[in-house]
C-alpha positions as a Markdown table, in Angstrom:
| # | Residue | x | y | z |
|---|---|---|---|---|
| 1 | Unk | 0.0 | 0.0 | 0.0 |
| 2 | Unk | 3.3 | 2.3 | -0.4 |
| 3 | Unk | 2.0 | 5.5 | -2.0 |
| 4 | Unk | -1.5 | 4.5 | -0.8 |
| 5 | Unk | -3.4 | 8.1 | 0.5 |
| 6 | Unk | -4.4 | 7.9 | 3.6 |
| 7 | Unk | -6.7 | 10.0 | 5.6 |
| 8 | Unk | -5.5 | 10.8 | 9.3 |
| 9 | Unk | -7.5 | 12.5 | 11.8 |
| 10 | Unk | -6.1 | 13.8 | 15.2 |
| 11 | Unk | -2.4 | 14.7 | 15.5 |
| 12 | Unk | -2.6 | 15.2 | 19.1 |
| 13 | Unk | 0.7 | 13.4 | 21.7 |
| 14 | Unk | -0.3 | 10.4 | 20.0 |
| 15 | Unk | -1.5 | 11.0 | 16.5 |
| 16 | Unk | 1.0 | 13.1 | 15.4 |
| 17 | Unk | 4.1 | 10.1 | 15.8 |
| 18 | Unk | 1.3 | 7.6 | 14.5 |
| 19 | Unk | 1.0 | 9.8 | 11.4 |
| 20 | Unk | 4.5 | 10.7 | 11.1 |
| 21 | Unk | 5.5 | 6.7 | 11.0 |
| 22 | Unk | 2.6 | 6.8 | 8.3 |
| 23 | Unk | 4.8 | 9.2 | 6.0 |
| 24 | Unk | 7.6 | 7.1 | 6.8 |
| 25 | Unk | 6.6 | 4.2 | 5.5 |
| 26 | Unk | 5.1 | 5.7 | 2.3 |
| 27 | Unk | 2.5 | 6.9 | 2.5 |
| 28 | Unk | 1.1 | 9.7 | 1.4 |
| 29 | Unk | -1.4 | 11.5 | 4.3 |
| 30 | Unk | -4.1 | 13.9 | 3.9 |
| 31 | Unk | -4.0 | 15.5 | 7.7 |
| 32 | Unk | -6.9 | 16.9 | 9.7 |
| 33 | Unk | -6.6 | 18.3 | 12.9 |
| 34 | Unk | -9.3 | 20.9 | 15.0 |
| 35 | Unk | -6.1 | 22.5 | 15.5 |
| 36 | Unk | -4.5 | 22.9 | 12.2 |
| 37 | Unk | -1.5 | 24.0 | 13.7 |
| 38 | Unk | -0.7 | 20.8 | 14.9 |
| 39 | Unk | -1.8 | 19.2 | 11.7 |
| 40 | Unk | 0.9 | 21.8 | 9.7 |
| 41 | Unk | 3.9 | 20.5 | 12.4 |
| 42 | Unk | 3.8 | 17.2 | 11.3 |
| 43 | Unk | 3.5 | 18.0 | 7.3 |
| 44 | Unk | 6.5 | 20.7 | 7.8 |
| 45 | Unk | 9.2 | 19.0 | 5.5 |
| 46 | Unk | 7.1 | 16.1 | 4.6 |
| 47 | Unk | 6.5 | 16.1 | 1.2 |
| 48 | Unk | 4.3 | 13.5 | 1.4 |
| 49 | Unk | 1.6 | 14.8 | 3.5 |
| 50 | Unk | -0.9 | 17.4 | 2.9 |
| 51 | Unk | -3.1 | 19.1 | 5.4 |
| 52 | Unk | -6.7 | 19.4 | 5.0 |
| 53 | Unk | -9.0 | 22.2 | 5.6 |
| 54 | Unk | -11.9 | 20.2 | 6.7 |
| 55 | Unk | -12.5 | 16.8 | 7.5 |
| 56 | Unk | -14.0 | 15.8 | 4.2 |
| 57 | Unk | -10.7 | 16.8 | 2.3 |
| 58 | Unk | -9.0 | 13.7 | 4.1 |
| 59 | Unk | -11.9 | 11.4 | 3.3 |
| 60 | Unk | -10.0 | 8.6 | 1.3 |
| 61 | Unk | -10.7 | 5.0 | 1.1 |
| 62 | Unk | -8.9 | 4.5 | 4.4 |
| 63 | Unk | -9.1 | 7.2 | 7.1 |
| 64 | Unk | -7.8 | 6.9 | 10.6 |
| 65 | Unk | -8.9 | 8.8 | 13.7 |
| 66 | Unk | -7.1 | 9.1 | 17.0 |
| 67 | Unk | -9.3 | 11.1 | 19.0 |
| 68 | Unk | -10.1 | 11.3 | 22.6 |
| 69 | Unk | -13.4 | 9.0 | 22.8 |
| 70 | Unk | -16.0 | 7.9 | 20.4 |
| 71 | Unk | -18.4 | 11.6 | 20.5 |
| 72 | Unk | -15.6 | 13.3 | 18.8 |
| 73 | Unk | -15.1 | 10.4 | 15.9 |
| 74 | Unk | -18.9 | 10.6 | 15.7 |
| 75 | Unk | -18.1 | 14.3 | 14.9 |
| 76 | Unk | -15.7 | 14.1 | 12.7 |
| 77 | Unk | -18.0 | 11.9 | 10.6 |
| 78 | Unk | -21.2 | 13.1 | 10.7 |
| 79 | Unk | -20.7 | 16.9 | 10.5 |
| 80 | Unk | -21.8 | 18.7 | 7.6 |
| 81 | Unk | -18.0 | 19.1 | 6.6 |
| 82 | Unk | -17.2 | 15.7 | 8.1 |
| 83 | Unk | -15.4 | 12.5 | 6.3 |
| 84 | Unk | -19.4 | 11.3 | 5.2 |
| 85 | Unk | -19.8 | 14.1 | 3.0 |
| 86 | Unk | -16.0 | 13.7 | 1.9 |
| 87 | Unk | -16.4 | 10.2 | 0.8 |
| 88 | Unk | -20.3 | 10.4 | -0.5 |
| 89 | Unk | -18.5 | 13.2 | -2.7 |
| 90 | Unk | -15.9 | 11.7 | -3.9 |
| 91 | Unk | -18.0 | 8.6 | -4.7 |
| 92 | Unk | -15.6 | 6.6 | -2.5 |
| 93 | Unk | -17.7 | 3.0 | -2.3 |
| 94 | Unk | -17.1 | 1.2 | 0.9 |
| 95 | Unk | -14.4 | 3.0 | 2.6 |
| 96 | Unk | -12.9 | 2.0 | 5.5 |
| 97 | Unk | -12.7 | 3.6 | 8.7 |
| 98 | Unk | -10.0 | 2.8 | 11.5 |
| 99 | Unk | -10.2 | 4.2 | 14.9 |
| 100 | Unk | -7.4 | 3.9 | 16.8 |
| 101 | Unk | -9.4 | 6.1 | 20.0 |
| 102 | Unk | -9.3 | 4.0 | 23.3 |
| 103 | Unk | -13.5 | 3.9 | 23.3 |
| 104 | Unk | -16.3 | 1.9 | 24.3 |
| 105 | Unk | -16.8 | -1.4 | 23.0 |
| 106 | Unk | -20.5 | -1.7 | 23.1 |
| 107 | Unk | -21.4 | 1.7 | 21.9 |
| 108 | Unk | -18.3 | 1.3 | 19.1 |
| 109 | Unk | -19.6 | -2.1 | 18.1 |
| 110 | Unk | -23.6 | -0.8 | 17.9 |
| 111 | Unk | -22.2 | 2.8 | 15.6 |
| 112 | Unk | -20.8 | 0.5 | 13.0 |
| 113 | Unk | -23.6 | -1.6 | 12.6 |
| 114 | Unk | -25.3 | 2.3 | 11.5 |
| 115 | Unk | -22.3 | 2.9 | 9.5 |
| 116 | Unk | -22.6 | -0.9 | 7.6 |
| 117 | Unk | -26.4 | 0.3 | 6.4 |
| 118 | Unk | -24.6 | 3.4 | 4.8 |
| 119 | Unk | -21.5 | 1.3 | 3.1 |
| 120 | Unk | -18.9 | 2.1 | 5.7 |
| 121 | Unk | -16.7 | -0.1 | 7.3 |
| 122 | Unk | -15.1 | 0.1 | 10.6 |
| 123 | Unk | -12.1 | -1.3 | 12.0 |
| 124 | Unk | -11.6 | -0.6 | 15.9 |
| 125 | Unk | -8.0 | -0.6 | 16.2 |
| 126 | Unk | -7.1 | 1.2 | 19.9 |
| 127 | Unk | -3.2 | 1.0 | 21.1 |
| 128 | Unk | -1.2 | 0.7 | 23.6 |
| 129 | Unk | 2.4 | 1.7 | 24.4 |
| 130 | Unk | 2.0 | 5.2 | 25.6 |
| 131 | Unk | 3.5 | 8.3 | 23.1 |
| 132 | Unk | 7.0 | 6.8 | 23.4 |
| 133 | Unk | 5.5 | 3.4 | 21.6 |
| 134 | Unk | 4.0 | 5.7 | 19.1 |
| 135 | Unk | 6.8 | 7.5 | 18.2 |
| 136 | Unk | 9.0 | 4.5 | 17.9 |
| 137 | Unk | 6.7 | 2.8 | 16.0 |
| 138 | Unk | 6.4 | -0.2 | 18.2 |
| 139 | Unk | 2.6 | 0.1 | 19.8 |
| 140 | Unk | 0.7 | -3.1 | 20.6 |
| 141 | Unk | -2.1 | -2.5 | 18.2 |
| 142 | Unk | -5.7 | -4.1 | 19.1 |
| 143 | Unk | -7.5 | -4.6 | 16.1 |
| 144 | Unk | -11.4 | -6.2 | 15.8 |
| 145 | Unk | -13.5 | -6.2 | 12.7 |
| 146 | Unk | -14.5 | -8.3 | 9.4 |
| 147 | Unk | -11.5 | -10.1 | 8.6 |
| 148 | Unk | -11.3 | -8.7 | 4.9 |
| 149 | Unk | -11.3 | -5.2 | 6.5 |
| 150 | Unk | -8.4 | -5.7 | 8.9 |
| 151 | Unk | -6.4 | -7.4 | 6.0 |
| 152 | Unk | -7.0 | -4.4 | 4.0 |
| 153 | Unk | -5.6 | -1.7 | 6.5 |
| 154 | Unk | -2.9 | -4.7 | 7.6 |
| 155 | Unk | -0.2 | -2.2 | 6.2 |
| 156 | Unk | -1.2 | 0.7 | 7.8 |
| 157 | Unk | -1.3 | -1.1 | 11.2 |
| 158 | Unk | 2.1 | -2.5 | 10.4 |
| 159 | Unk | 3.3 | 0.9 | 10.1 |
| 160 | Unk | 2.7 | 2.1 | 13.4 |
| 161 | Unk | 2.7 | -0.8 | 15.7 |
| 162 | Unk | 5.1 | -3.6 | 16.6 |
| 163 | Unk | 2.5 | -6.0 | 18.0 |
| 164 | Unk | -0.7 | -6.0 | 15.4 |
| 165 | Unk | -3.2 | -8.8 | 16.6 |
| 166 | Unk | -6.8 | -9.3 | 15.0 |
| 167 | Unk | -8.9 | -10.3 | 18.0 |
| 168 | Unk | -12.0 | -10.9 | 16.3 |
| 169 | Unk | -14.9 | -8.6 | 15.0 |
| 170 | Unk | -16.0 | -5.4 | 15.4 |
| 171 | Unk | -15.8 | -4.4 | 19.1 |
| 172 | Unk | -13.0 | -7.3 | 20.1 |
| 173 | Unk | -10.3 | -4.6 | 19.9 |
| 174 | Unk | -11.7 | -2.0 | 22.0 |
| 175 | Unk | -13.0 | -4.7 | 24.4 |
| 176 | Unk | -9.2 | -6.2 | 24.9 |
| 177 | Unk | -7.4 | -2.3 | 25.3 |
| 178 | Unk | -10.3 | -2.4 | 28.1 |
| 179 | Unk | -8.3 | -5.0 | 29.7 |
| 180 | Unk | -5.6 | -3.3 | 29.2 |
| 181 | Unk | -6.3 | -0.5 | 30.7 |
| 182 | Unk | -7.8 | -2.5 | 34.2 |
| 183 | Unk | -4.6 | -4.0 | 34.2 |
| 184 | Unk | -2.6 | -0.9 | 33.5 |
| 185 | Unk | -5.3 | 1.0 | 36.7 |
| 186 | Unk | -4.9 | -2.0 | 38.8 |
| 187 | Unk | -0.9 | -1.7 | 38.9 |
| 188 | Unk | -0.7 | 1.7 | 39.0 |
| 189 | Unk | -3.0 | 2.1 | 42.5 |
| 190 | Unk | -0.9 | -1.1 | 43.7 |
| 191 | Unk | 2.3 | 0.8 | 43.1 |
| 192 | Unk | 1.1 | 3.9 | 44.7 |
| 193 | Unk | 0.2 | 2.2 | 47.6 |
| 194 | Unk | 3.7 | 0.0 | 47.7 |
| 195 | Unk | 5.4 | 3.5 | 47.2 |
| 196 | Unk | 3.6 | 5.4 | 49.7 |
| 197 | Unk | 4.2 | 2.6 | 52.7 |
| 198 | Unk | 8.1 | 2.4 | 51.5 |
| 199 | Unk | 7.9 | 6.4 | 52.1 |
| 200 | Unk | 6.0 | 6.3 | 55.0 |
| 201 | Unk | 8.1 | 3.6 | 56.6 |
| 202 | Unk | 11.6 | 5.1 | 56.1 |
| 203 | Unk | 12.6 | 3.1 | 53.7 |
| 204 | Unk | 14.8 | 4.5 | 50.7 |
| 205 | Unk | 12.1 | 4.4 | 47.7 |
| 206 | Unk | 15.3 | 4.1 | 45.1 |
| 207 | Unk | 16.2 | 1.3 | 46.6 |
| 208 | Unk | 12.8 | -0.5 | 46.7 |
| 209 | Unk | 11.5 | 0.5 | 43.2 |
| 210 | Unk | 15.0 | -1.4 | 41.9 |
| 211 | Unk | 14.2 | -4.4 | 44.1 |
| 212 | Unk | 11.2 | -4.7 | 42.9 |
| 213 | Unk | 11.7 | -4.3 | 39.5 |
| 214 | Unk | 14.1 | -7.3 | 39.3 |
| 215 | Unk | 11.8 | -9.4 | 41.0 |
| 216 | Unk | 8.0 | -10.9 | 40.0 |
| 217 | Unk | 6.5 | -7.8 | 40.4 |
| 218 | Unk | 8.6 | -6.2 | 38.1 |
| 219 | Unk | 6.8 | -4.8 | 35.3 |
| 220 | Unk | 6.7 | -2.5 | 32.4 |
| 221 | Unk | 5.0 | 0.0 | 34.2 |
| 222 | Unk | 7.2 | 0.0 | 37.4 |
| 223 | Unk | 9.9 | 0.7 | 34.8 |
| 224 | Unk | 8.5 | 4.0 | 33.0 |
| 225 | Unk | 6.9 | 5.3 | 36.3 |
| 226 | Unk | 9.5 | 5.0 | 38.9 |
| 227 | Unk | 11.0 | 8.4 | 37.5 |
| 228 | Unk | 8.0 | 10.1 | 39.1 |
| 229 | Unk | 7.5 | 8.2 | 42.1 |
| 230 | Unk | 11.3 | 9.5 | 42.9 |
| 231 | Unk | 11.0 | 13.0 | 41.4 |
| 232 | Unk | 7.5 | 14.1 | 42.0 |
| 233 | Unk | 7.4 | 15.0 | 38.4 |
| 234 | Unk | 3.5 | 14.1 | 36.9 |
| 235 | Unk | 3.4 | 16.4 | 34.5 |
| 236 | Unk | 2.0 | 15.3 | 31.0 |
| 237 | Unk | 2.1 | 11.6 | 30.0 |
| 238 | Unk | -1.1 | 9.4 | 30.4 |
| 239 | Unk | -4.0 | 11.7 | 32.2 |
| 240 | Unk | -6.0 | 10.6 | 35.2 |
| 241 | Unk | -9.2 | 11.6 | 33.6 |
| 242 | Unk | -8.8 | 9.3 | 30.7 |
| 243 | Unk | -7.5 | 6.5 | 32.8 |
| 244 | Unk | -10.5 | 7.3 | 34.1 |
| 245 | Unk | -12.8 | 6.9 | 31.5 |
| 246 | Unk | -11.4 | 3.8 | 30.5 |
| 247 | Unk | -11.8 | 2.2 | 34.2 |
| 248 | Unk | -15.6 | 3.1 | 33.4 |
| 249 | Unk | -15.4 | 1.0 | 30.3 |
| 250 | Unk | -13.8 | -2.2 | 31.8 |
| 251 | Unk | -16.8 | -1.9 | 34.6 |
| 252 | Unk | -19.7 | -1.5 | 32.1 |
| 253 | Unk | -17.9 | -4.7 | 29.9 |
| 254 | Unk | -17.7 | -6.7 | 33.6 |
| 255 | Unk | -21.3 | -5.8 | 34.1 |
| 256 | Unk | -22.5 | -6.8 | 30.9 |
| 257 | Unk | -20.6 | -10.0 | 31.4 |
| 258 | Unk | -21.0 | -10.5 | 34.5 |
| 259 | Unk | -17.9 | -10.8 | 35.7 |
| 260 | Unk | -16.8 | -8.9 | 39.7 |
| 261 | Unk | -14.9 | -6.3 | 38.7 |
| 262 | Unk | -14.5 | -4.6 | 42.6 |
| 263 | Unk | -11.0 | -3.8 | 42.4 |
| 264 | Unk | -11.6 | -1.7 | 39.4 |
| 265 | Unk | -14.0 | -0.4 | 40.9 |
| 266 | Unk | -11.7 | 1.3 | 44.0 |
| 267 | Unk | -9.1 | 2.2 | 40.9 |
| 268 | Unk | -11.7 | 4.2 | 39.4 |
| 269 | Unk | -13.0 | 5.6 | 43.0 |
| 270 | Unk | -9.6 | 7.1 | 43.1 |
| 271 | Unk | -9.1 | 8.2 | 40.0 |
| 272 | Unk | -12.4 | 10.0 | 40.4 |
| 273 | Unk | -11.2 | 11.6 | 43.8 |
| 274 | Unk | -8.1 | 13.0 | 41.4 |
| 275 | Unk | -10.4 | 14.4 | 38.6 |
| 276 | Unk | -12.6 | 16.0 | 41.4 |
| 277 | Unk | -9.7 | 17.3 | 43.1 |
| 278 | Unk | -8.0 | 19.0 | 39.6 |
| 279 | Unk | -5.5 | 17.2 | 39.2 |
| 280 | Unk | -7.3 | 15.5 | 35.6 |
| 281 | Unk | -4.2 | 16.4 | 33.4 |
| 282 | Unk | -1.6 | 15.1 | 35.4 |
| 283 | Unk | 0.2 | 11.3 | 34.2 |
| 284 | Unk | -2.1 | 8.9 | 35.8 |
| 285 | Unk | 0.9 | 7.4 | 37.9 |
| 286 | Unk | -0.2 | 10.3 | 40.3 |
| 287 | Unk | -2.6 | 8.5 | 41.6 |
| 288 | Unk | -0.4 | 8.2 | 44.8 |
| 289 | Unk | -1.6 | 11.5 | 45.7 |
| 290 | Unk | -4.7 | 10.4 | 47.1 |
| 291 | Unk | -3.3 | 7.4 | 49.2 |
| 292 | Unk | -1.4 | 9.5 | 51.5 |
């Protein structure tokens, strides 16, 4: 798919190394961004990429969106200037849209049944690896829809992610970065909570975190947070309102399932007490703040 256009929508922390990769690969990229500021940093130099002036100017046969949660992707489609009009247009038959968004799997897998009745296809496709992982290229990519449609975008995928697994249809991606992201909630309050009793009890946290790390609970996430357990620093990086939102996700999934989900449950409790409190924006490893 080398020289393949591509739309791209969303060249936020995450997007814009996702669609850089893109143009590294070959691709040539028709940008979007609310912002198009951000959208004209990552096509500076790039003669490959193009920025659009509207959403429908980057409707091609395959358009991705990385965008905060599935109301904005809605958005982006639907609006009189959005990637429907662009496509219907164009008289692009059966295009494909990919979202890469960390959204909700039931309310992701009912909008493409909608968007099957009008010809469009949807591959969920949410990530994990942080904005480091996107800008090396080497996400963990989640992908669920038909298996034609994943095939098709296969190359696209490849381009930004390390770890590319189909996990079955429509839905199946966003449902498995849920676990993720229980998992990725569930460590983080355990970590506060082993941090804060390490502080509290005298002992030197440098020296724990290292222990730990080269023991079984050693872990990925011990690794790229202990820098801000031992400097205070939270700034940036993953943000405790979107953990948040995600934690929501995983409960509604558990519900629907039935499956006991009461430690998510206090992970999102906390992460609610540091929404409530202000401290949304901050990297969601600062969840120690409200253990202590």
């Amino acid at each position: 798919m080398q020289g393949t256009a591509i739309g791209f929508v969303g060249t936020g922390p995450m997007g814009a190394p996702m669609a850089r990769n893109l143009l590294s690969a070959g691709f040539d990229v028709i940008l979007w961004n609310r912002t198009a500021a951000k959208a004209e940093d990552v096509a500076r130099g790039e003669p490959r990429a193009t920025v659009a002036a509207a959403p429908a100017d980057a409707a091609r046969p395959v358009v991705v969106v990385m965008l905060p949660d599935l109301p904005q992707v809605r958005d982006v489609v639907d609006r009189p200037d959005g990637l429907r009009a662009g496509w219907r247009a164009a008289g692009t038959a059966d295009p494909v849209l990919v979202v890469m968004s960390t959204v909700s799997p039931v309310a992701v897998t009912a909008w493409a049944r909608e968007l099957a009745a009008d010809g469009i296809r949807l591959v969920d496709a949410p990530v994990s690896g942080g904005v480091e992982g996107a800008g090396a290229g080497s996400l963990s990519i989640m992908a669920g829809g038909a298996d034609a449609d994943v095939a098709a975008v296969g190359p696209v995928l490849d381009a930004m992610g390390a770890t590319v697994r189909h996990l079955g249809p429509v839905g199946a991606g966003s449902l498995a970065k849920t676990c993720n992201q229980i998992v990725v909630g569930g460590t983080l309050n355990a970590l506060a909570e082993a941090v804060a009793i390490a502080r509290q009890g005298g002992l030197d946290v440098e020296t724990v975190l290292e222990v730990l790390g080269a023991g079984l609970a050693g872990s990925r996430l011990l690794s790229d947070k202990s820098r801000r357990y031992l400097t205070g620093d939270y700034a940036h990086g993953g943000a405790c309102r979107t953990q948040l939102k995600d934690l929501e996700f995983g409960i509604a999934a558990g519900r629907a399932l039935g499956v006991d989900t009461a430690l998510t449950e206090v992970a999102r409790d906390r992460y609610q007490r540091m929404v409530d409190r202000g401290d949304a924006e901050l990297d969601h490893s600062a969840v120690i703040r409200v253990v202590v």
